[in-house]
C-alpha positions in Angstrom: 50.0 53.7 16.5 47.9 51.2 17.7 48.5 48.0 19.4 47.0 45.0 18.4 46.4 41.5 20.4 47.7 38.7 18.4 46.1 36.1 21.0 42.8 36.2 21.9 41.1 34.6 25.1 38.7 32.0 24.6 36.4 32.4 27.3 34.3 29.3 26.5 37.5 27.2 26.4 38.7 28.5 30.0 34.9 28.1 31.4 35.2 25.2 30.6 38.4 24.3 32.2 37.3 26.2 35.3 34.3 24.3 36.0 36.2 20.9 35.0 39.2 22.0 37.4 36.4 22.8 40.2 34.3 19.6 39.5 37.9 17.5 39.9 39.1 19.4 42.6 35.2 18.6 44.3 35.5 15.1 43.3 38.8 14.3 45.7 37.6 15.8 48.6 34.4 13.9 48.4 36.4 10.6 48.5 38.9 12.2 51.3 35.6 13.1 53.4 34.2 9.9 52.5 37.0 7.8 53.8 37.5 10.0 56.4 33.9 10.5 58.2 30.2 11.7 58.0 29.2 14.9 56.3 28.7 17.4 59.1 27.8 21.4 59.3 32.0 22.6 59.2 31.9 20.7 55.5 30.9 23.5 53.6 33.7 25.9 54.1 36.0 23.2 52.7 33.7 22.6 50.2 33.8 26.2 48.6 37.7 27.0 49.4 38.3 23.9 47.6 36.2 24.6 44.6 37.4 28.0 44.3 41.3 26.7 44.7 40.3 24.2 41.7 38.7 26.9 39.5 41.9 28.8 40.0 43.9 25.6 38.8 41.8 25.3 35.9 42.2 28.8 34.9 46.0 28.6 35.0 45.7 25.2 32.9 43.9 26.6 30.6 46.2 30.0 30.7 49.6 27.8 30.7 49.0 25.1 28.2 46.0 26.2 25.9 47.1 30.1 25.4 50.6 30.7 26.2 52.4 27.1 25.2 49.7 26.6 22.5 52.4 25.9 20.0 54.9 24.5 22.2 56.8 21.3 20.9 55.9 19.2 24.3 52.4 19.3 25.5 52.8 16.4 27.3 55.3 17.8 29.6 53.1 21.2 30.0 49.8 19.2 31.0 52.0 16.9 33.9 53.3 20.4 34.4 50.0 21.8 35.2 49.0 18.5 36.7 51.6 18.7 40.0 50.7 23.1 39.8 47.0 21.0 40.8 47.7 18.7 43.3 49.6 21.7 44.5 46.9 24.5 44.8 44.6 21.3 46.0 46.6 21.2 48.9 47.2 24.7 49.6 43.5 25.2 49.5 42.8 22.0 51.4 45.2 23.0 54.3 43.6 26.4 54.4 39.4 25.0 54.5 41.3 22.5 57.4 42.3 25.5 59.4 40.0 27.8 59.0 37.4 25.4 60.9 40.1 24.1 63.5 40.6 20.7 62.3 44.8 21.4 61.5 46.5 22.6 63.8 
């Protein structure tokens, strides 16, 4: 018996949305940091949480809407979906980079 895999990962397709989840998720900070102040030495571990919390949204983007609701009737609603699960995990990771160099208390 063997098993086979009906689905198969495209991992060009969720390299892409990885490095276009990071590259957003790097994009909002920048405009939070330039509103906020000057680019000092404690940027950089926001920096890399954040990109790493917006690679992880992209691969759950790509996972949710692009491989297991490929066929699904509303894509629409799957993408705003996957949209607030973002701005979610942006947070998260934003609150985390924030406290982990003193600056939330």
């Amino acid at each position: 018996m063997t098993l086979e895999h009906p689905m198969k990962l495209n991992y060009r397709l969720a390299g892409k949305r990885v490095l276009t989840g990071a590259g957003i998720a790097l994009l909002l900070l920048a405009g939070i940091l330039l509103k906020v102040s000057e680019i000092e030495s404690w940027v950089y571990i926001p920096i890399l949480t954040i990109s790493i919390g917006g690679a992880c949204s992209g691969l759950l983007y790509y996972l949710v809407r692009d491989f297991f609701f490929k066929d699904y009737k509303y894509p629409k609603l799957v993408s705003i979906f996957c949209g607030f699960c973002f701005l979610i995990i942006f947070w998260l990771s934003l609150v985390f980079a924030l406290a982990q160099v003193g600056l939330w208390d």
